[in-house]
C-alpha positions as CSV (number, residue, x, y, z in Angstrom):
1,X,-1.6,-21.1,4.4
2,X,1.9,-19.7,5.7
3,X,4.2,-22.1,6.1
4,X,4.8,-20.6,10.0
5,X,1.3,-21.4,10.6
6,X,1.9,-24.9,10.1
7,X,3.7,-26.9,12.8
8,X,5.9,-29.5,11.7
9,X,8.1,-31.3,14.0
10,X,11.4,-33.1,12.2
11,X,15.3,-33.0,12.9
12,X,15.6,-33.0,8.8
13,X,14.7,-29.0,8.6
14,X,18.2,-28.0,8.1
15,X,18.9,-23.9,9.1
16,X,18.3,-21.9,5.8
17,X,15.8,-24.2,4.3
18,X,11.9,-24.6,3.7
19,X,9.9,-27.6,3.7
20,X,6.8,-27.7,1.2
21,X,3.9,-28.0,2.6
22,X,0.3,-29.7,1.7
23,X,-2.5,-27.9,3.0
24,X,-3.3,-30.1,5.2
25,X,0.1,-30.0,6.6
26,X,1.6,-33.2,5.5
27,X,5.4,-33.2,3.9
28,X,5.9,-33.3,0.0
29,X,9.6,-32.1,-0.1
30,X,12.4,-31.2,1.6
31,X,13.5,-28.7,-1.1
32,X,16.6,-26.5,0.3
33,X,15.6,-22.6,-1.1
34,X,17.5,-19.7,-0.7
35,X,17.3,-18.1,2.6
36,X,15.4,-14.9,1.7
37,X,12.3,-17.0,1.7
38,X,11.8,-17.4,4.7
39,X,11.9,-13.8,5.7
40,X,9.3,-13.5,2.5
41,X,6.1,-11.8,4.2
42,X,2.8,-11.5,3.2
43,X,-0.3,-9.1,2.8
44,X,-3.0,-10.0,5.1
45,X,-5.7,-8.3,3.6
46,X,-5.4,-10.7,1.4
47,X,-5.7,-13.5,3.5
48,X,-8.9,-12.0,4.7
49,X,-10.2,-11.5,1.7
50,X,-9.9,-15.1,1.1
51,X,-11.6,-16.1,4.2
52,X,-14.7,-13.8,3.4
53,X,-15.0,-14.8,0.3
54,X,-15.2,-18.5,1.5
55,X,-18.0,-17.6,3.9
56,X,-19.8,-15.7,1.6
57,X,-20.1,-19.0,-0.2
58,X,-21.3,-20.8,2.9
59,X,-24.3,-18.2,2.7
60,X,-23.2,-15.6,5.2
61,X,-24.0,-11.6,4.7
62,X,-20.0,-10.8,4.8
63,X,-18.8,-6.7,4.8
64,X,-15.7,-6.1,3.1
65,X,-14.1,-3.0,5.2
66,X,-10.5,-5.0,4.6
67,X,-9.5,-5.4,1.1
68,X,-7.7,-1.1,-0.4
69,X,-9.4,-1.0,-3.3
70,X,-12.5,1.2,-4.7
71,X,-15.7,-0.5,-4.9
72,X,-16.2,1.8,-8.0
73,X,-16.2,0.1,-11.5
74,X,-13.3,1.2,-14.2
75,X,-15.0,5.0,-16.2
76,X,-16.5,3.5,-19.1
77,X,-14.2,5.9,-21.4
78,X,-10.8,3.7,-20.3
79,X,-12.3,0.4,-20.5
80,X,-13.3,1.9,-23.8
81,X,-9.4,2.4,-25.1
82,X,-8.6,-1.1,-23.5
83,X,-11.2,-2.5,-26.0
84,X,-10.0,0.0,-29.3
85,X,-6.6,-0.8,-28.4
86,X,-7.2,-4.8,-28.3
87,X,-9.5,-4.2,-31.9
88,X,-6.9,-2.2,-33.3
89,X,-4.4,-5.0,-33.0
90,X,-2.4,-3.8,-29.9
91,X,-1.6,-7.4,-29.0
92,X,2.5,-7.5,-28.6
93,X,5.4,-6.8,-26.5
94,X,5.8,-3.4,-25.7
95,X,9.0,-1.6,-24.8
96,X,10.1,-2.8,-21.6
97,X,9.7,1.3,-19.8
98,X,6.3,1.4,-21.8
99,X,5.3,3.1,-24.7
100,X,6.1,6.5,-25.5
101,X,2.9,8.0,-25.7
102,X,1.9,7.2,-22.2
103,X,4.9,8.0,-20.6
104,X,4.6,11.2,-22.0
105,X,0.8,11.2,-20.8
106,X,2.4,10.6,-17.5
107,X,5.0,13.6,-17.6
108,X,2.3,16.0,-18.7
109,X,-0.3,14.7,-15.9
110,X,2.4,15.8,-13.2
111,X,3.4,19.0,-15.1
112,X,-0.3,19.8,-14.8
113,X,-1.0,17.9,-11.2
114,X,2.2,18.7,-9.3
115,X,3.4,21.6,-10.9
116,X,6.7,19.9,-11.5
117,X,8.0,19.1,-15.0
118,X,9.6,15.6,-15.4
119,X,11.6,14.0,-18.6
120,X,9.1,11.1,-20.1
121,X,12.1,9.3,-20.1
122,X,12.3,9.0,-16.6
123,X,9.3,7.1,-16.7
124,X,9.4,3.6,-16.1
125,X,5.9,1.7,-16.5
126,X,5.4,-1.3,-14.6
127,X,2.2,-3.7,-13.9
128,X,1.3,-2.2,-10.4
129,X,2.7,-0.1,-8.2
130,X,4.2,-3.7,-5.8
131,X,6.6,-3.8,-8.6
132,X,8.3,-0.3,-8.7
133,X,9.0,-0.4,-4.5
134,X,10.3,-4.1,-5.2
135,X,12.6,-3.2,-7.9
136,X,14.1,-0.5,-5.7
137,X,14.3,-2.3,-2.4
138,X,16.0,-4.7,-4.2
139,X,18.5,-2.3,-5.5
140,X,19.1,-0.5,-2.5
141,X,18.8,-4.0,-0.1
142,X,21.5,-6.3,1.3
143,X,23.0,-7.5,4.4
144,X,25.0,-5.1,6.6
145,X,22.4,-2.4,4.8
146,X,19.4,-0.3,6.3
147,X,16.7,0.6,4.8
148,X,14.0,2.8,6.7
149,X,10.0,2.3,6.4
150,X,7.0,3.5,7.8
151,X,5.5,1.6,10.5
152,X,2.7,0.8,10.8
153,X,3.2,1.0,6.7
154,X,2.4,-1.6,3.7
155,X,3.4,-4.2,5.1
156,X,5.6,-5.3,1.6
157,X,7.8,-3.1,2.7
158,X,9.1,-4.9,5.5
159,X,8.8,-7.7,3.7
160,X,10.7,-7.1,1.3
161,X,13.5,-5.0,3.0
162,X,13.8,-8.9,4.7
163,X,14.2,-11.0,2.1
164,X,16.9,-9.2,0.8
165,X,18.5,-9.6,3.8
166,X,19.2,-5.7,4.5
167,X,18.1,-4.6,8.3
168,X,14.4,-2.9,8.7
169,X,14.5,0.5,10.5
170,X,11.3,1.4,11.4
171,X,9.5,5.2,11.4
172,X,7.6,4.6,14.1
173,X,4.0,6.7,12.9
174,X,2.4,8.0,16.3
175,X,-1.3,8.1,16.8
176,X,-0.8,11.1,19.0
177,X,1.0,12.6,16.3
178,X,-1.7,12.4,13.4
179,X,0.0,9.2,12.3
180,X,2.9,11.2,10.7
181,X,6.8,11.2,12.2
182,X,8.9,13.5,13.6
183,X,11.6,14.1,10.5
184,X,14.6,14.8,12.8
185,X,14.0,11.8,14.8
186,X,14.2,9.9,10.9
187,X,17.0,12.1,10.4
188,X,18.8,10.8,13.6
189,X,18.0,6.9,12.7
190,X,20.4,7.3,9.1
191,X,23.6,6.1,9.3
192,X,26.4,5.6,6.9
193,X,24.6,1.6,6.5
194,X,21.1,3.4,5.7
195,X,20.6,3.1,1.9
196,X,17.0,3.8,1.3
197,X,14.5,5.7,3.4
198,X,10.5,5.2,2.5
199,X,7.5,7.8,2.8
200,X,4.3,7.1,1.9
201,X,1.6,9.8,1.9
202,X,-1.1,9.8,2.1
203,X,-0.6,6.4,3.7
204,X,-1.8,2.8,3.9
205,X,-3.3,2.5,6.6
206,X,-3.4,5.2,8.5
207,X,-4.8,7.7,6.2
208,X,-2.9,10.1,7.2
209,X,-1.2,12.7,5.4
210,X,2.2,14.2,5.8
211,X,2.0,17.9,6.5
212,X,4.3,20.1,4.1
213,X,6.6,21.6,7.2
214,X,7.7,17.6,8.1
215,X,8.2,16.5,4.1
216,X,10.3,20.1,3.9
217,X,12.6,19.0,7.3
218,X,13.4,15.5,5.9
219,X,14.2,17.0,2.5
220,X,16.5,19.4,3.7
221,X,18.2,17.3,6.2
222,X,18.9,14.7,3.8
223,X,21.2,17.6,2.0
224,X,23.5,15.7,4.8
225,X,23.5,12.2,3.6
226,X,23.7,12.0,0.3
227,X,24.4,8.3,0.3
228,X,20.5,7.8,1.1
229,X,17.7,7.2,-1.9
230,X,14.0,8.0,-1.1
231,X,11.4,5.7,-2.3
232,X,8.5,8.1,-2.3
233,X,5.2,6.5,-2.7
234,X,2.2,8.4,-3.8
235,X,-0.2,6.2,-5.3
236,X,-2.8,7.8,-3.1
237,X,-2.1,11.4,-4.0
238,X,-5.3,12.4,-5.5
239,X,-7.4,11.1,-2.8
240,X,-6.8,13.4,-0.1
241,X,-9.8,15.8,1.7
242,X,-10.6,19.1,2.4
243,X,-8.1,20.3,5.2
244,X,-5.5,18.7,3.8
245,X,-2.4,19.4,1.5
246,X,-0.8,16.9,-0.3
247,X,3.1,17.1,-1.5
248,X,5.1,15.4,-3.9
249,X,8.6,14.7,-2.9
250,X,9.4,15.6,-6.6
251,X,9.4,18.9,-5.2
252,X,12.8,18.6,-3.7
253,X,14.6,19.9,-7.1
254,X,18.0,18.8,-4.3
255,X,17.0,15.2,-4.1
256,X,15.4,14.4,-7.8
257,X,19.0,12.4,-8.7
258,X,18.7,9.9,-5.9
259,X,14.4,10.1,-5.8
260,X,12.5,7.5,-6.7
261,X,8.3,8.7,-6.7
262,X,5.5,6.0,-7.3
263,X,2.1,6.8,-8.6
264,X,-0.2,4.3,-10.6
265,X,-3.8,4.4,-11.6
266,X,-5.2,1.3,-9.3
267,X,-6.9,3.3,-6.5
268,X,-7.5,6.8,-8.4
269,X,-9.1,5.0,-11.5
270,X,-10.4,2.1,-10.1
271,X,-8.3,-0.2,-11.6
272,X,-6.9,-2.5,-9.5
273,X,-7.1,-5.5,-11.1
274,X,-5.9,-3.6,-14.7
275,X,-2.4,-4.1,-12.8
276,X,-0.8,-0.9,-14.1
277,X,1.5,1.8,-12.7
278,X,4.5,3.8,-12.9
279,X,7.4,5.4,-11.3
280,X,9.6,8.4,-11.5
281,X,13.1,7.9,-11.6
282,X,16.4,9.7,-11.3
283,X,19.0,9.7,-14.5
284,X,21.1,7.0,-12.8
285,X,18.3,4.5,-12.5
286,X,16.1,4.8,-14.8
287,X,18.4,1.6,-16.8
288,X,18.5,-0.4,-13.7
289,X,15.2,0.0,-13.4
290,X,14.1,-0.8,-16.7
291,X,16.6,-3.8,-16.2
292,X,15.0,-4.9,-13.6
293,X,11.3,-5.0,-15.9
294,X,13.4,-7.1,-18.6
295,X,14.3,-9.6,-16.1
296,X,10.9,-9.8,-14.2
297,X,7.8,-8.9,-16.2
298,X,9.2,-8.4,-19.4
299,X,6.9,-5.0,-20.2
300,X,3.3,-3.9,-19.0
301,X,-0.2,-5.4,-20.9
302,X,-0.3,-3.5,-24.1
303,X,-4.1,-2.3,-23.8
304,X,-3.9,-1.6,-20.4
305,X,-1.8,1.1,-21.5
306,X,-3.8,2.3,-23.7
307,X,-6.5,2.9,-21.3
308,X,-3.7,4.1,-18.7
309,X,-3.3,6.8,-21.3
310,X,-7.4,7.6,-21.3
311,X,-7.7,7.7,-17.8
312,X,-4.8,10.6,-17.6
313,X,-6.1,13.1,-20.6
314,X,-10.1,11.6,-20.4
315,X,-12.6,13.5,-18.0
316,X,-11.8,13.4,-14.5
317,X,-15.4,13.7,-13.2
318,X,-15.4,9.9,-11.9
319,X,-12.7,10.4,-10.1
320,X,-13.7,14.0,-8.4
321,X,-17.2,12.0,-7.6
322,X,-15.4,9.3,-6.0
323,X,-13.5,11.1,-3.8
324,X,-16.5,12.6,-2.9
325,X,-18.2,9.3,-2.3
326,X,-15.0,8.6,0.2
327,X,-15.5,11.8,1.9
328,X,-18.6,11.2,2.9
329,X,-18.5,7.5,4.1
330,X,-15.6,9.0,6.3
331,X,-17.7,11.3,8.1
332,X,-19.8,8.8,8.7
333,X,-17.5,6.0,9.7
334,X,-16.2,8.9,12.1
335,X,-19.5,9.3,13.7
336,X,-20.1,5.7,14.0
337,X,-17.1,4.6,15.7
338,X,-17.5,7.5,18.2
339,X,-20.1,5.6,19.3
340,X,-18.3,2.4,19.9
341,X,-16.9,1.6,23.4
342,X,-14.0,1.0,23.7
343,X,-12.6,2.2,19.9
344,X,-11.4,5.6,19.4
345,X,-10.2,7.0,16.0
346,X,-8.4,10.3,14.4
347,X,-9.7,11.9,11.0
348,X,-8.0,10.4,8.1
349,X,-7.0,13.4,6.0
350,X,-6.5,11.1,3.0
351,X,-6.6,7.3,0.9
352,X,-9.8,5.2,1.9
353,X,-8.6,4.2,5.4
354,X,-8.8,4.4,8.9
355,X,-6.9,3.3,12.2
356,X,-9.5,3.0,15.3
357,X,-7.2,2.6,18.4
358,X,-8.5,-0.4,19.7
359,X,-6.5,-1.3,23.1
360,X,-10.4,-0.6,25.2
361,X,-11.2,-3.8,24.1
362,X,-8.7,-5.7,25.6
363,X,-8.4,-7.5,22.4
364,X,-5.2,-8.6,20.8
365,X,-5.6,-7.1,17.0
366,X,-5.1,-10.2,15.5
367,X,-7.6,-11.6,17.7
368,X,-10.2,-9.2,17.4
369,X,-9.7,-9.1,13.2
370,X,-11.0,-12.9,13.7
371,X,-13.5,-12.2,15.9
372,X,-14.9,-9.7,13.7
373,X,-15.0,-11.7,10.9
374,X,-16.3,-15.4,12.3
375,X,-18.6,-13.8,14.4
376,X,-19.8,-10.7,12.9
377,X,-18.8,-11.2,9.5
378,X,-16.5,-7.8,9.0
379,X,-13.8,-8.3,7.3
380,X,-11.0,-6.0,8.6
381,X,-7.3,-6.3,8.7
382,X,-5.5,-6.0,12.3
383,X,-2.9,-3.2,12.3
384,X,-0.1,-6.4,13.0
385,X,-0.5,-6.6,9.6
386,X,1.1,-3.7,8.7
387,X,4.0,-3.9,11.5
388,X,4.7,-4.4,15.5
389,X,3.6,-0.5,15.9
390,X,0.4,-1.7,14.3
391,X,-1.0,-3.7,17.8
392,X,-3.9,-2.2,19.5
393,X,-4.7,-1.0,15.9
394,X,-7.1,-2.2,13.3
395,X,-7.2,-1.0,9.6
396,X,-11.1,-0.3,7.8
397,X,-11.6,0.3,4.6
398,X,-14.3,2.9,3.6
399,X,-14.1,1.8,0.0
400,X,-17.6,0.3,1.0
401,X,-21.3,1.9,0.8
402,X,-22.4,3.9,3.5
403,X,-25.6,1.1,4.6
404,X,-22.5,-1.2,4.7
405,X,-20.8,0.8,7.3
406,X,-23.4,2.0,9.2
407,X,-24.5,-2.0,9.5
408,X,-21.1,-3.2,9.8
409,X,-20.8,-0.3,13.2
410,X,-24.1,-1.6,14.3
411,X,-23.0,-5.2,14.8
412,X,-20.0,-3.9,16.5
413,X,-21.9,-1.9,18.9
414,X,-23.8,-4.8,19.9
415,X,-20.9,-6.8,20.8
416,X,-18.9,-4.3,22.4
417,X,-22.1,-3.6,24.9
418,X,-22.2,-7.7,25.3
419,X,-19.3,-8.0,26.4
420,X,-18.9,-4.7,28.1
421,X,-15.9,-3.0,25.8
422,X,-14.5,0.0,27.3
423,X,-14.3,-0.9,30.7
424,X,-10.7,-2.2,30.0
């Protein structure tokens, strides 16, 4: 429960501090915290995923199209190493940037994926991909700073550009525009207080993908500003579709001393809850960084490294197949939503997402992300979720079965005829 949901009326909540709250709303504590807390977000999907999971305990036939993250099991191969590392005795700290094998696993996967050769000690591994965009928002965050993010975008980006008190510049992502930006209106949003400019493609949750010509405009535009970092993130670079072309920022040979790239092997592999990832840093960072890791998490789980490092030199059919498996739920969570009055949607060209426009309702997102779920039991996540740009948006997952869809669009359909959607 978020504390804003809960309303407490006293004269003794000073400015600048948070009460603690019960869940059933009643005071414990009048404990004065620092003010970034309250500008502390959250991410709704998990909320929802909460709230499904509870009904599926009262009995009810839930969908998940909300929470990002495969429905595939971990390749047998990496739980494999996970299990020879934990025999062979891989029990204890590891260097705080990871260990070297892996982080020269990571170089040679890019060498090899992206064409671009990085030092393996610009690597930096950390336990999910969360962790490398909070340790640079919080280096490049603080009041009388901007930092520029997507939006509608991951919605820990804003929150986390917040709590260090630093002012959130959003790039607004047009529907009409494939859900991408125009890079000299970014360019014309810096300003000698921007600090950190963020681009995630393909993106959560739009899906979309940022053509080449745009990333190549940004890139050479920032030659200007050299004052600015890029937090590029890229966890969903290898799930992108035919059609489509994916670019690394690493690319930018002009920009690699003040780029920051994030990968991880959550949504490729299928390990989500293995919490592992990594990031590509410049020179200048990479102690700062690694800094940062010593005074958080300490280092990354030992054998999940060791299976990080199978996934990256193992066989790559599982993943090919599940991209496959995406591809074709898309087509068909296209077809079924053209079918929906009142919802219209544009291709996803890459991640496991989609962003049906959903203003023919006459629905409020939030509203309608209820609706679906008490109702209907569909669990999506309204496009608020992931910023103000986000209403008269909702965010499905296609990380589910194809029978799941096409039931989940079925139920849909028969409220949005009920209730006459469309005719808004």
């Amino acid at each position: 429960m978020s504390c804003s949901s809960v309303k407490v009326d006293s004269p003794l909540i000073l400015p600048g501090e948070l009460e603690a709250i019960k869940p059933e709303g009643r005071r414990v504590s009048n404990l004065a915290l620092m003010d970034g807390m309250e500008r502390l977000g959250t991410e709704s999907a998990f909320v929802v995923l909460g709230r499904a999971a509870e009904l599926e305990r009262q009995g009810k036939d839930v969908i998940n199209l909300g929470i990002g993250q495969p429905d595939f099991r971990t390749p047998g191969h990496i739980v494999e190493a996970a299990v020879g590392a934990l025999r062979d005795g891989h029990h204890g700290y590891t260097p705080a940037n990871g260990i070297l094998p892996l982080r020269e696993a990571v170089a040679a996967d890019i060498s090899v994926r992206r064409k671009i050769e990085v030092n393996p000690d610009h690597v930096v591994i950390v336990p999910g991909g969360k962790v490398t965009m909070w340790h640079a928002i919080l280096m490049f965050g603080a009041p009388g700073r901007e930092i520029m993010y997507p939006n509608p975008g991951f919605p820990i980006y804003e929150s986390a550009i917040r709590f260090t008190g630093a002012t959130p510049v959003p790039i607004a992502l047009a529907e009409a525009d494939g859900f991408t930006f125009d890079p000299d209106e970014v360019l014309g949003q810096v300003t000698e207080k921007t600090r950190l400019i963020i681009v995630n493609s393909p993106a959560n949750p739009t899906g979309g993908v940022i053509p080449v010509p745009v990333l190549d405009r940004l890139a050479e535009g920032l030659a200007d500003h050299p004052h600015v970092a890029v937090l590029s993130d890229e966890i969903y670079s290898r799930i992108v579709y035919p059609g489509s072309e994916f670019a690394s920022m690493l690319r930018y040979s002009h920009l690699r001393d003040r780029l920051i790239m994030l990968d991880g092997w959550s949504k490729t592999y299928a390990m989500t809850g293995w919490r592992i990832g990594y990031a590509i840093w410049p020179e200048s960072l990479v102690e700062h960084a690694v800094r940062l890791n010593i005074n958080s998490v300490s280092c990354t789980n030992a054998a999940t490294q060791h299976a990080a490092i199978a996934a990256l030199e193992g066989p790559q059919d599982d993943v090919d197949a599940m991209v496959t498996a995406f591809a074709e739920r898309r087509e068909v969570l296209i077809e079924e939503v053209k079918t929906l009055p009142g919802l219209r949607m544009i291709r996803p060209e890459g991640a496991f997402y989609a962003m049906p426009n959903v203003e023919g309702t006459g629905i409020p997102a939030l509203e309608l992300q209820d609706r679906l779920l008490e109702e209907l039991h569909i669990a999506t996540v309204a496009g608020t979720s992931f910023g103000a740009l986000g209403e008269g948006y909702i965010r499905l997952s296609y990380a589910a079965g194809v029978d799941e869809i096409r039931t989940a669009m079925k139920r849909i359909r028969q409220l949005a005829v009920t209730e006459g959607w469309g005719h808004h």
